[in-house]
C-alpha positions as CSV (number, residue, x, y, z in Angstrom):
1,X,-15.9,-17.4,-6.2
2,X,-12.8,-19.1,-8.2
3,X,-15.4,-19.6,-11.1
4,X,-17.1,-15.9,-10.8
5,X,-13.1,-14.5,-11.1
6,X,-11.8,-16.7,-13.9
7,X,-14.8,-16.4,-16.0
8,X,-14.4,-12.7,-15.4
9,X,-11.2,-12.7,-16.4
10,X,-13.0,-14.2,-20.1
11,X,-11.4,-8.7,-20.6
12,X,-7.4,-7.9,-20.5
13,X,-4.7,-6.0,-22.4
14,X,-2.9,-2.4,-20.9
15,X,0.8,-1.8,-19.4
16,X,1.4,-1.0,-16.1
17,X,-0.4,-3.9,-14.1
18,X,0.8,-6.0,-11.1
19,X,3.4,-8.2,-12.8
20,X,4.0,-5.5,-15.6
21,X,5.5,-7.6,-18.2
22,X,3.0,-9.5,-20.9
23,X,2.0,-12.8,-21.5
24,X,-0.1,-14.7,-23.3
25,X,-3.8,-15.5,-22.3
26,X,-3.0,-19.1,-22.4
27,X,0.1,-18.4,-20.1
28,X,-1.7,-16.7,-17.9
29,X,-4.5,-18.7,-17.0
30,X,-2.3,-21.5,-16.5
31,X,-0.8,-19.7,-13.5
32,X,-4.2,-18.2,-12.4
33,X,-6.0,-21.7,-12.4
34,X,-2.6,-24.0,-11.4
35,X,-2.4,-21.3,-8.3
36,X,-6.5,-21.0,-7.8
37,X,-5.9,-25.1,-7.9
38,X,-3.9,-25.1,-5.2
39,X,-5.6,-22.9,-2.9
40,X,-9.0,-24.7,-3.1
41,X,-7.0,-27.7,-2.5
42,X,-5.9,-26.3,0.4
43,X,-8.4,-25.2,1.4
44,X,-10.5,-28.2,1.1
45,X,-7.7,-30.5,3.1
46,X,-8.1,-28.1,5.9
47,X,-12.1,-28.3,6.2
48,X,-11.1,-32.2,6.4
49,X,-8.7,-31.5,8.7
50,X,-11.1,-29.6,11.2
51,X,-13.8,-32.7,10.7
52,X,-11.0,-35.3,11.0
53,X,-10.1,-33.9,14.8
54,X,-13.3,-33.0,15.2
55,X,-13.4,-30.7,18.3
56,X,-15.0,-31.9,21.2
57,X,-15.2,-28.6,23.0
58,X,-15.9,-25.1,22.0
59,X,-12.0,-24.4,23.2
60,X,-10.5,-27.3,20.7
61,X,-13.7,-25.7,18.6
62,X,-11.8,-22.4,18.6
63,X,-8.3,-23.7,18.3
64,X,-9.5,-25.7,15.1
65,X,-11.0,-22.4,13.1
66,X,-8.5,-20.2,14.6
67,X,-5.7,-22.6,13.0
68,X,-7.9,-23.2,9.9
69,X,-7.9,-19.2,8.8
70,X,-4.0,-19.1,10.0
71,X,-3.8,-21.3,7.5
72,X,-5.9,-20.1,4.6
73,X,-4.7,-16.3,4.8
74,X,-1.2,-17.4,4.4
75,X,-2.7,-19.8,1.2
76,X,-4.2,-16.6,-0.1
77,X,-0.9,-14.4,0.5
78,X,0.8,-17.5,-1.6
79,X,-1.6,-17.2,-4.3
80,X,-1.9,-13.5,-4.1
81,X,2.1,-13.4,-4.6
82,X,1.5,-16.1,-7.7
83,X,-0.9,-13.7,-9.7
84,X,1.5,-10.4,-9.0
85,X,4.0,-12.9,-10.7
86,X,1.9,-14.1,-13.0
87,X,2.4,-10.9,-15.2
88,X,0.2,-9.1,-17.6
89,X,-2.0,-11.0,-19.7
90,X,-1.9,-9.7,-23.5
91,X,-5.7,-9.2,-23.9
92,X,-7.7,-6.0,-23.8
93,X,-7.8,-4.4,-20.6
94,X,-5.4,-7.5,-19.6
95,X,-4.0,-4.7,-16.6
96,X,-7.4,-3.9,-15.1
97,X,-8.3,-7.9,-15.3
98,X,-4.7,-8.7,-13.5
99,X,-4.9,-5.6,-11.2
100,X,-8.9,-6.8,-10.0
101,X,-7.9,-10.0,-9.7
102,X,-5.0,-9.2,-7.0
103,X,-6.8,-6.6,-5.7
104,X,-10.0,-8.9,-5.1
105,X,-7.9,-11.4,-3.3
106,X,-6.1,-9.2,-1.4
107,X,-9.8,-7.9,-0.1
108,X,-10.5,-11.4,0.5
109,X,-7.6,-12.2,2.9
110,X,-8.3,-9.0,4.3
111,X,-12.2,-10.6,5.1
112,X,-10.4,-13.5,6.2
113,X,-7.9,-11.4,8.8
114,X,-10.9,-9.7,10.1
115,X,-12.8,-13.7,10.7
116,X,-10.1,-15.0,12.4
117,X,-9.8,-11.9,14.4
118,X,-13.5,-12.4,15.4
119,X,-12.4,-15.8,16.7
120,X,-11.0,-14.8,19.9
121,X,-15.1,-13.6,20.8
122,X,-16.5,-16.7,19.9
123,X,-18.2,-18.1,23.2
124,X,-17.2,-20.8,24.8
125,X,-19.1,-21.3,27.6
126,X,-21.7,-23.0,25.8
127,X,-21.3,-25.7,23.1
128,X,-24.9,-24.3,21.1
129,X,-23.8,-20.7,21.6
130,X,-20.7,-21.4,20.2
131,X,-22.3,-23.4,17.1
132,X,-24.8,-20.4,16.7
133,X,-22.2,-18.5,16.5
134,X,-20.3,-20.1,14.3
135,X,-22.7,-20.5,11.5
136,X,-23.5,-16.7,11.9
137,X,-19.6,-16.2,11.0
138,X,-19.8,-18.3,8.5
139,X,-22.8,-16.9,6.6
140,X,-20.7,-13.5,6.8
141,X,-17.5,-14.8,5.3
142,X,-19.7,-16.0,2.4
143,X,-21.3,-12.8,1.7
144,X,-18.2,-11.1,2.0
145,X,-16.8,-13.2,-1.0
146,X,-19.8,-12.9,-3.0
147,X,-19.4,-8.7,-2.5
148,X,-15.5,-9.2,-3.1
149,X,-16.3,-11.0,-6.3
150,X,-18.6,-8.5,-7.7
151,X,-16.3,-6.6,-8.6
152,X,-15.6,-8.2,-12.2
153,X,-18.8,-7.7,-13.7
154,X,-17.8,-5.3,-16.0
155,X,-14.4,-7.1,-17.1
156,X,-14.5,-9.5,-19.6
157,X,-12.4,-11.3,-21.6
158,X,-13.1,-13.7,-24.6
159,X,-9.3,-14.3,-25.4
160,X,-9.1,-15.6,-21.4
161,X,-12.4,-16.8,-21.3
162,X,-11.0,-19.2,-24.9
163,X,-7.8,-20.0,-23.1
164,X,-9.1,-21.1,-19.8
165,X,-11.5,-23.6,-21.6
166,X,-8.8,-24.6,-23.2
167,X,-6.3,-25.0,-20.0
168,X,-6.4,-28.4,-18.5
169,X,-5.5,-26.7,-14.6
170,X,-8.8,-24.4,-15.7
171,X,-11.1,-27.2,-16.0
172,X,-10.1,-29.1,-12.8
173,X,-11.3,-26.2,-10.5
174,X,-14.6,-25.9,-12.7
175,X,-14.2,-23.2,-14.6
């Protein structure tokens, strides 16, 4: 998704988006891919995390995911909160690009509230039926993120797209 966002983000300039004020495409990429940088990190440590322990039960099973998407949704308000900050890259249609980007990970830790809702009715009686079931939520997540992500078709940006090649913070998250 991180690369489906940034490479949309290749469109930009307008007033009036989430951080208002402008700043250069090569400013602004550096915050979007220092920020997306972190997340996946986090994100990764916390898959580790989950294999390191290891749950032997469905109950530690549920304690493990239900701590894992605590964990990510309050990443993804971080990073959400990094991009409204970020301010307004000086592109064409900079404001829509800023304002889908939030907006499209806002959605996602929206997806992700609803998941670790969906937690709680993960059974537990049985260690397969709990496995089942987890691979069934996680097949939806992805889909969700792949809808979420759609979104940017239409923007495009060759001043971002220039300055993220460019961005050493861009390049370590593969974009």
């Amino acid at each position: 998704m991180v690369a489906l966002v940034l490479g949309a983000c290749g469109g930009g300039g307008g007033v009036g988006g989430v951080g208002g004020n402008k700043v250069s495409a090569q400013a602004y990429v550096k915050t979007a891919c220092t920020g997306f940088g972190r997340w996946i990190s986090e994100i990764h440590a916390r898959v580790g995390q989950i294999s390191k322990e290891n749950p032997s039960t469905p109950q530690a099973g549920k304690k493990a995911i239900t701590d894992f998407f605590d964990g990510v949704i309050a990443d993804t308000g971080t990073l959400v909160d990094q991009l409204k900050s970020a301010g307004t890259p000086d592109v064409d249609n900079g404001d829509q690009i800023e304002n889908a980007l939030v907006a499209t990970l806002t959605q996602v830790k929206s997806l992700l509230e609803q998941a670790r809702e969906r937690v709680g009715n993960l059974p537990i009686d049985s260690p397969q039926a709990f496995v089942q079931a987890t691979g069934q939520m996680s097949k939806a997540i992805q889909k969700a993120f792949q809808r979420a992500g759609q979104q940017f078709g239409n923007l495009r940006s060759p001043q971002l797209e220039q300055a993220a090649a460019k961005e050493p913070a861009c390049k370590s998250i593969g974009t």
